[in-house]
RODO-2510 file (C-alpha; in nm, 4 decimals, decimal comma):
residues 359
     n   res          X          Y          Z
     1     x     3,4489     1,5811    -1,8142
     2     x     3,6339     1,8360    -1,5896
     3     x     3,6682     1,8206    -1,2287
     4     x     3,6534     2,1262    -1,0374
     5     x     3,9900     2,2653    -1,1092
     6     x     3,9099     2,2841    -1,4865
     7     x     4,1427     1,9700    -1,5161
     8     x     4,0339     1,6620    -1,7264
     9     x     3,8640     1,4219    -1,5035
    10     x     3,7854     1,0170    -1,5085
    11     x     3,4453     0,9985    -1,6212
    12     x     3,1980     0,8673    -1,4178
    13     x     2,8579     0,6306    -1,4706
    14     x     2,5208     0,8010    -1,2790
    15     x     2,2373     0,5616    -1,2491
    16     x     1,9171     0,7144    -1,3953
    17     x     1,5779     0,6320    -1,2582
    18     x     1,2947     0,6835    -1,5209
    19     x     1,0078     0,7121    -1,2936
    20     x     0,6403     0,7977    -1,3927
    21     x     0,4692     1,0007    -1,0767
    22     x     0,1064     0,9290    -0,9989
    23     x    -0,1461     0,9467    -0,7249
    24     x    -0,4756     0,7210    -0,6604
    25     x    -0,7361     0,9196    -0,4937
    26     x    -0,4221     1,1228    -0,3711
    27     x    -0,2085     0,8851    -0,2144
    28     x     0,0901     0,9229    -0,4679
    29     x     0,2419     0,5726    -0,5830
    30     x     0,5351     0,6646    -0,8567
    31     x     0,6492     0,3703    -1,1275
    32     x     0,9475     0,3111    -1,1751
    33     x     0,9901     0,1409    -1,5570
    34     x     1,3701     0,2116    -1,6374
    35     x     1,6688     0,1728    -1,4694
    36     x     1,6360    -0,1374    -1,2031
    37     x     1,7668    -0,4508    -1,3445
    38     x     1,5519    -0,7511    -1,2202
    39     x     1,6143    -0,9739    -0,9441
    40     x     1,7599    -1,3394    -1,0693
    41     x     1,6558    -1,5959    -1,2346
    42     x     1,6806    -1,8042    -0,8695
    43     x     1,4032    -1,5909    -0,7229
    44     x     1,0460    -1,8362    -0,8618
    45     x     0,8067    -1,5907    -0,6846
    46     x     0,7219    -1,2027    -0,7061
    47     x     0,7811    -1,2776    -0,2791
    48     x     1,1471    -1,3835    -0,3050
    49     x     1,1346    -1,0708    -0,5390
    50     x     1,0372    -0,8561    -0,2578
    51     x     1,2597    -1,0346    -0,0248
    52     x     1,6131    -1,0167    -0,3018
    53     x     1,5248    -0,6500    -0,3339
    54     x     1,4959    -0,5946     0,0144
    55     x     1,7933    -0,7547     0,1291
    56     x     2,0474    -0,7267    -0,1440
    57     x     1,8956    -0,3624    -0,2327
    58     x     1,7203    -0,1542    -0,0321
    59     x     1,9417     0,1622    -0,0883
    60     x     1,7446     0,2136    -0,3951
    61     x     1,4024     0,2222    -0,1626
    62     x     1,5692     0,4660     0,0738
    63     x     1,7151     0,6661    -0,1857
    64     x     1,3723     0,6991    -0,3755
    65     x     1,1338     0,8014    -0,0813
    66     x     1,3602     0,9275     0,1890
    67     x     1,4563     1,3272     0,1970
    68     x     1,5757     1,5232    -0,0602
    69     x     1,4445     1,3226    -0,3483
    70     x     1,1289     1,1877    -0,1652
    71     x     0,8803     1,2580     0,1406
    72     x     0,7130     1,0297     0,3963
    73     x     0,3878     1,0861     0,1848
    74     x     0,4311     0,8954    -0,0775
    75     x     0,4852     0,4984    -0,2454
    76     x     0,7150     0,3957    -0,4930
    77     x     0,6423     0,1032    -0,7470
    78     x     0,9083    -0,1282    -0,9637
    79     x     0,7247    -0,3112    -1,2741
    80     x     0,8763    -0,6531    -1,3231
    81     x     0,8744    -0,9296    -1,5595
    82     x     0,5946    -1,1659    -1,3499
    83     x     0,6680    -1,4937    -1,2087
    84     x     0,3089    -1,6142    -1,2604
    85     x     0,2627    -1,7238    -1,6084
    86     x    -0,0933    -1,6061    -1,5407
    87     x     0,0586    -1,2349    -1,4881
    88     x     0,1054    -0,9677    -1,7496
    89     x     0,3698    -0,7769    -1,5665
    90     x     0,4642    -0,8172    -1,1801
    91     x     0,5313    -0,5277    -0,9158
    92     x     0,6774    -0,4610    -0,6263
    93     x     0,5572    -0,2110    -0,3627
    94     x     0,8205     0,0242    -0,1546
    95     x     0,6880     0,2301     0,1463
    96     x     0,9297     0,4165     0,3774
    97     x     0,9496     0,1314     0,6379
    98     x     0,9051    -0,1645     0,4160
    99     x     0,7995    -0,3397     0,1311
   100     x     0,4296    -0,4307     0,0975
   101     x     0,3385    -0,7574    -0,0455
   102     x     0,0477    -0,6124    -0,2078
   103     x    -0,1340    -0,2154    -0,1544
   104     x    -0,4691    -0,1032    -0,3683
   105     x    -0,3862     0,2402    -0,4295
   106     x    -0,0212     0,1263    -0,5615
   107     x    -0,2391    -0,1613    -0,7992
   108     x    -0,4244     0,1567    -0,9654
   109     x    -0,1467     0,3902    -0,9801
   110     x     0,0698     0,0725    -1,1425
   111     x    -0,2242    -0,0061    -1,3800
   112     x    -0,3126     0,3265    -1,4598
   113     x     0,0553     0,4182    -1,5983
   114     x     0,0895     0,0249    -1,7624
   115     x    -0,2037     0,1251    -1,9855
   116     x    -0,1828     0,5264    -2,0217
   117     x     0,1832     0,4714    -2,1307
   118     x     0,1037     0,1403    -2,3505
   119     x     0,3118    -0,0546    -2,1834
   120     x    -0,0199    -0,3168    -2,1535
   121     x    -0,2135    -0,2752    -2,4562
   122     x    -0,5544    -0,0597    -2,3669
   123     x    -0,8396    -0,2065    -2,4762
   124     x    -1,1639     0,0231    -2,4689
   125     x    -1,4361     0,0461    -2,3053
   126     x    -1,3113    -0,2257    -2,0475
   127     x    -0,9375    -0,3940    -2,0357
   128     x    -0,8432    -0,7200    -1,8548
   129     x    -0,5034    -0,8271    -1,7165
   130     x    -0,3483    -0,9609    -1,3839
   131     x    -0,0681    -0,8628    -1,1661
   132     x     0,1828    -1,0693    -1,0338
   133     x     0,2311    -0,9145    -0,6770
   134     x     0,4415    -1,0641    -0,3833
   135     x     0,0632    -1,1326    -0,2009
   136     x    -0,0482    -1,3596    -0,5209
   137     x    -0,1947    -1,2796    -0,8313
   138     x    -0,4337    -0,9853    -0,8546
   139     x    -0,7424    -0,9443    -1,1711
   140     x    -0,7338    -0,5975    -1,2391
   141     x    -1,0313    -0,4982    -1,4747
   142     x    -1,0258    -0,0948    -1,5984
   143     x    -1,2293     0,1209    -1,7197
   144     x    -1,0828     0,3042    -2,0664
   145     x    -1,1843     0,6098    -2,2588
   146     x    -0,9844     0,8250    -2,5393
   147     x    -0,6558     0,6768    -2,4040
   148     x    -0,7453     0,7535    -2,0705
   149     x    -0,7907     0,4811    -1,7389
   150     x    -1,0758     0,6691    -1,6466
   151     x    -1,1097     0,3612    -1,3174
   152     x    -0,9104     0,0528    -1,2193
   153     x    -1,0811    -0,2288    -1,0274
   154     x    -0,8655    -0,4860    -0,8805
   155     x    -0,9921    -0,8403    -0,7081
   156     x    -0,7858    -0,8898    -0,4412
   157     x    -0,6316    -1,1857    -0,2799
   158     x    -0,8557    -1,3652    -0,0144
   159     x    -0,8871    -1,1464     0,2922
   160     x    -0,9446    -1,2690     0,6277
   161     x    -0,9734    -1,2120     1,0077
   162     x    -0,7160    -1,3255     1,2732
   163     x    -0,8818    -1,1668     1,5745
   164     x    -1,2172    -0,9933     1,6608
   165     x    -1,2172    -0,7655     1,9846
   166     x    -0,8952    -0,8933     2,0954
   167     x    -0,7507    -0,6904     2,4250
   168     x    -0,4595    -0,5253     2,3478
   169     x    -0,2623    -0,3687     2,6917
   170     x    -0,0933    -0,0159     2,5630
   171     x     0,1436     0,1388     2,8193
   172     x    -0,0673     0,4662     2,9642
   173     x    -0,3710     0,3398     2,7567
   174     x    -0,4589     0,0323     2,9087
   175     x    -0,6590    -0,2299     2,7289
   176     x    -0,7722    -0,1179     2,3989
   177     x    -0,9886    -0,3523     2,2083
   178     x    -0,8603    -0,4690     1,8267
   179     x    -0,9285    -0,6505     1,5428
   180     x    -0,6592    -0,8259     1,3354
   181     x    -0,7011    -0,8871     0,9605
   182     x    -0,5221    -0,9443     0,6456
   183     x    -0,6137    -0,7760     0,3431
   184     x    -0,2810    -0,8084     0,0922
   185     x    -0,1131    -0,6495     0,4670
   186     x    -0,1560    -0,7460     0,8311
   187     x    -0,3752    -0,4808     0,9832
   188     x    -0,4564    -0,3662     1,3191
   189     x    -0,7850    -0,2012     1,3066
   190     x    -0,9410     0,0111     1,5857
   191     x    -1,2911     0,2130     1,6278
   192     x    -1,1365     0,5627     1,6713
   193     x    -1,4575     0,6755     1,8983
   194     x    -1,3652     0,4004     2,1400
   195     x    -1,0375     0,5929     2,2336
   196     x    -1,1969     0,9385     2,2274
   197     x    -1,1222     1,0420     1,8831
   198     x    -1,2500     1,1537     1,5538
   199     x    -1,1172     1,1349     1,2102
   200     x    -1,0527     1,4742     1,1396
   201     x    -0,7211     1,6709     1,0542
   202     x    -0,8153     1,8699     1,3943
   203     x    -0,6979     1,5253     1,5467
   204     x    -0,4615     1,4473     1,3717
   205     x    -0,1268     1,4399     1,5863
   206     x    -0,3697     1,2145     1,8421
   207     x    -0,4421     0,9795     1,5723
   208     x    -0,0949     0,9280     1,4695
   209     x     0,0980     0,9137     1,7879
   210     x    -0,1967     0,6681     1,9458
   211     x    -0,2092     0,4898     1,6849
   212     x     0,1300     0,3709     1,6394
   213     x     0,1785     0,3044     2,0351
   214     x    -0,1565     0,0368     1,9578
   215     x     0,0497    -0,0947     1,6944
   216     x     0,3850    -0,1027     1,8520
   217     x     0,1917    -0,2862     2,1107
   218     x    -0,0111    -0,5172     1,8931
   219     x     0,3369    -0,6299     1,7597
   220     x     0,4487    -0,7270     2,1015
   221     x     0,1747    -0,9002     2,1823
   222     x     0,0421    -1,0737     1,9038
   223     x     0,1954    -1,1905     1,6049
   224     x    -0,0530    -1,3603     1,3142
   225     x     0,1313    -1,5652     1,0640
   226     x     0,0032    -1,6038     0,7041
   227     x    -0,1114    -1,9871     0,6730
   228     x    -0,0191    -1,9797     0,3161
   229     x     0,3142    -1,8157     0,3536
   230     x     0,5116    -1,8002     0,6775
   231     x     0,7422    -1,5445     0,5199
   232     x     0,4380    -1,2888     0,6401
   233     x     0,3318    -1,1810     0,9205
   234     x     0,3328    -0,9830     1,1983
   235     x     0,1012    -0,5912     1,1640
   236     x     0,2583    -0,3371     0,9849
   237     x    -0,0153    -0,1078     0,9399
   238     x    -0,3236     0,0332     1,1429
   239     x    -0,6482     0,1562     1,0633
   240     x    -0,8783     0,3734     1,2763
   241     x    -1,2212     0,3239     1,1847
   242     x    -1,5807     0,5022     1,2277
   243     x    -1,8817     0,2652     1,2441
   244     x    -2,0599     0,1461     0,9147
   245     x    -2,3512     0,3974     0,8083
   246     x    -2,5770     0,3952     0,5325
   247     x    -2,5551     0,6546     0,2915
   248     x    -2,7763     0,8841     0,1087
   249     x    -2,7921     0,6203    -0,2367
   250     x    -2,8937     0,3448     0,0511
   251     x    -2,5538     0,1783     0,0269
   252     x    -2,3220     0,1049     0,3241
   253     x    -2,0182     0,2927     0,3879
   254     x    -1,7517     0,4248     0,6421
   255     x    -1,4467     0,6654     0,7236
   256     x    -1,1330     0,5265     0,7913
   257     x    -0,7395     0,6408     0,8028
   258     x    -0,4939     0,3902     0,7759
   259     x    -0,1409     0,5092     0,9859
   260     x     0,1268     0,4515     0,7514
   261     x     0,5017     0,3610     0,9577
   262     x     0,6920     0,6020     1,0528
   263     x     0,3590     0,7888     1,1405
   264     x     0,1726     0,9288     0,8853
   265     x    -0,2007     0,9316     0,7024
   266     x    -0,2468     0,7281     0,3421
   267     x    -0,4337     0,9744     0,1777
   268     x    -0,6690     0,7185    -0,0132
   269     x    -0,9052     0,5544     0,1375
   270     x    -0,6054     0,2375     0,1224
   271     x    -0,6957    -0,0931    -0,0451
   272     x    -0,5669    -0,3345     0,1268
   273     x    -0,7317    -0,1438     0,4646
   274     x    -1,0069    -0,1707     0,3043
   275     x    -1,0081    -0,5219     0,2611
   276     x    -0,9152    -0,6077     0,5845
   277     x    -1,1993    -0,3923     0,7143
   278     x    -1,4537    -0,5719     0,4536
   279     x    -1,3417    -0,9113     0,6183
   280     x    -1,3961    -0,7711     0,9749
   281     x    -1,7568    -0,6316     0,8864
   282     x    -1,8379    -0,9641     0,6801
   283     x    -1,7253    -1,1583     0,9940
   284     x    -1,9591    -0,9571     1,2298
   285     x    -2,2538    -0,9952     0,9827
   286     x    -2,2845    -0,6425     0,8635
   287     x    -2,1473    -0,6753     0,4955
   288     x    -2,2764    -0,9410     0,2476
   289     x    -2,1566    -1,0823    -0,0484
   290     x    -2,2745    -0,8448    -0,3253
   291     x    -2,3228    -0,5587    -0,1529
   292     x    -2,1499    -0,1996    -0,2546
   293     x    -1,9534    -0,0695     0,0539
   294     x    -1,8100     0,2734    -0,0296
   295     x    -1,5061     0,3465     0,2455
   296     x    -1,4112     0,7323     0,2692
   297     x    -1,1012     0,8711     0,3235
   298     x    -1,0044     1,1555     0,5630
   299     x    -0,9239     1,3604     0,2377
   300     x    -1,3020     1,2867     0,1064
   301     x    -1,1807     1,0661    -0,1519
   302     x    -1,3853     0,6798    -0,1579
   303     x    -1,2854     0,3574    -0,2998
   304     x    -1,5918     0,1427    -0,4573
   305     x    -1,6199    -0,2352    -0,3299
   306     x    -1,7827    -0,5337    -0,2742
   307     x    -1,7109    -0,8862    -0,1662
   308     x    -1,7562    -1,1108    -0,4700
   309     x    -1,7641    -1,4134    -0,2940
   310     x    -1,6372    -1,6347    -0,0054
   311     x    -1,3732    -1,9143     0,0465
   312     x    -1,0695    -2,0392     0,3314
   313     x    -0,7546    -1,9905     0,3389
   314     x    -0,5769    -2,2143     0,5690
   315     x    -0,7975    -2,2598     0,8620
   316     x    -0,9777    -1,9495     0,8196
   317     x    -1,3160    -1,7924     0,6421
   318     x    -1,1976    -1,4921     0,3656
   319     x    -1,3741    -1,3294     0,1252
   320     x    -1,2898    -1,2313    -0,2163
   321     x    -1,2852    -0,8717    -0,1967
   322     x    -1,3064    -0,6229    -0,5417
   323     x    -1,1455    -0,2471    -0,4791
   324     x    -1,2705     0,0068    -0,7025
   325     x    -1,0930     0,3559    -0,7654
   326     x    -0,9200     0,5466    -1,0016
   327     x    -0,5541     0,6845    -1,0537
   328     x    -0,3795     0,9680    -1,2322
   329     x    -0,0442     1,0505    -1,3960
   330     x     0,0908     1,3902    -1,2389
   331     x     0,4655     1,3183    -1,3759
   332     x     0,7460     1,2435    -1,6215
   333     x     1,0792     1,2407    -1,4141
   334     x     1,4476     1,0998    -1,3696
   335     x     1,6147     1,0211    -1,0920
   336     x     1,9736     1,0337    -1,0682
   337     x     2,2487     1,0174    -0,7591
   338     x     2,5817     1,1476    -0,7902
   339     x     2,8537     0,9598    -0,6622
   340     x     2,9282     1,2452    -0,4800
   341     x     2,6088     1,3323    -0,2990
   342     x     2,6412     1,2503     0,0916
   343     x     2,2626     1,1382     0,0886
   344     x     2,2618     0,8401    -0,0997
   345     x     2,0000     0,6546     0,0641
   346     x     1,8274     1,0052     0,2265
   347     x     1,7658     1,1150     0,5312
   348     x     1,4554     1,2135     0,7919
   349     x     1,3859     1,5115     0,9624
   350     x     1,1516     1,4755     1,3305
   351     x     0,9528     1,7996     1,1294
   352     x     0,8075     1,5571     0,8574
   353     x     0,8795     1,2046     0,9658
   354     x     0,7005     1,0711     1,2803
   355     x     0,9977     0,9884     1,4943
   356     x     0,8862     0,8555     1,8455
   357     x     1,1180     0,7547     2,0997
   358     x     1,1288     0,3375     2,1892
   359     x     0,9401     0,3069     2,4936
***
């Protein structure tokens, strides 16, 4: 190697990133399979996973999603050896605030490049395996053709409902009325009518800015604490909703947008939204076990689902919600930082990144 004099230089090592892009129902959740080492043998679940990676090395999250090499649109996913025996492979999920103990579209973009790429052996027409995510373990059952994951279905972990209609005071709002759920996230959800809006693009700087000042708010004034693991809690992530309908085939469904932190739409219809609202609309008695509840997206894309069943977690009724979508592979790609980049972990510009000032 030469430096930039033409003179021989020390060489130097540059950490590669293989990284598989893909997108469920167009909310892009890249792989990463090559180049992370795993966390060590001290961490026993895929949650002290999360919590080693995001403590010890969160540069590589920044890095990966943050300006130049990434955008606030987007996931990025790191398959690791499970910690479940039950598991075939474990993930982790990074978004561009945090790491998410569990996220739908993320399950079907992880499964759909674990099978297209062989990395689980695809059985056709139907093949079974389970994740190890740091939520619990997660069935995922998908639907196989010619080599292709033509649909991944994944049964989620329990999801349940903290608070129904619970007043929420938001500075220049005033009370706005919210339901709290858990659906693999905490999840403030919130009938967009009932603040004068619609889920449209033609709203769309409304629906972002109003709905993180609910959620800012939400996380000042109410903080729900998994009763299985007190490592989560607090909401991360808000939904607005439309009201349930019933559609042209005679099955129920709904339009929602989930506000992704630092202020942005999922472009999927969001999985574990959706089965945090499945929990609220099974708790007010408008979705039954067994019935198919289609939820829309505000790109027009729809996840397939229905609760499979009931149980408790903890003190509270859940359901046993089953996501059904489908992912694709849009990219082959490596990732590599020079030691002499001044962006290691990336930066955010107020033109692309929702960047409010602290009230």
């Amino acid at each position: 190697m030469y430096d930039n004099t033409g003179r021989n230089a020390e060489p130097y090592q540059q950490p590669i990133y293989s990284i598989l892009g893909c997108h469920a129902e167009g909310e892009v959740g890249d792989v990463i399979v090559g180049g992370v080492l795993d966390a060590p043998p001290s961490c026993k679940t895929m949650h002290e996973k999360m919590m080693y990676f995001w403590t010890h090395h969160d540069g590589i999250r920044k890095m990966l999603l943050q300006e130049p090499r990434g955008r606030s649109s987007m996931s990025t996913n790191l398959v690791l050896a499970p910690c479940d025996p039950r598991a075939d492979a474990g993930f982790l999920i990074m978004e561009s605030d945090e790491y998410a103990p569990m996220s739908g579209s993320n399950a079907i973009c992880t499964s759909t490049v674990l099978l297209e790429t062989g990395m689980i052996q695809m059985q056709e027409p139907i093949t079974r395996f389970s994740l190890d995510t740091a939520a619990g373990l997660v069935g995922i059952t998908a639907e196989c053709e010619a080599g292709k994951c033509k649909s991944v279905a994944f049964d989620n972990v329990p999801s349940f409902v903290f608070a129904l209609d619970k007043a929420i005071d938001v500075p220049d709002l005033g009370l706005i009325s919210v339901d709290v759920a858990w659906g693999g996230m905490m999840f403030a959800l919130v009938d967009a009518g009932s603040c004068g809006l619609k889920i449209a693009n033609s709203d769309a700087t409304k629906l972002i800015e109003i709905g993180e000042r609910i959620k800012r708010a939400v996380q000042k004034q109410f903080v729900p604490v998994h009763p299985e693991n007190s490592g989560i809690k607090g909401v991360t992530n808000f939904v607005w909703s439309h009201p349930l309908e019933v559609g042209s085939d005679g099955t129920k469904e709904a339009v929602n947008t989930v506000v992704v932190s630092p202020g942005r739409f999922d472009r999927s219809p969001c999985g574990t939204g959706t089965c945090a609202r499945m929990a609220v609309l099974h708790a007010r008695g408008e979705l039954n076990v067994g019935e198919t509840f289609r939820h829309k997206s505000i790109t027009g894309t729809e996840f397939i689902n229905h609760i499979r069943g009931t149980t408790k977690v903890g003190e509270y009724n859940a359901i046993l919600p089953t996501i059904k979508g489908r992912g694709w592979i849009t990219s082959f790609k490596q990732i590599v930082l020079d030691p002499t980049d001044p962006f290691p972990e990336g930066f955010r510009v107020g033109d692309q990144w929702h960047m409010p000032a602290e009230p």
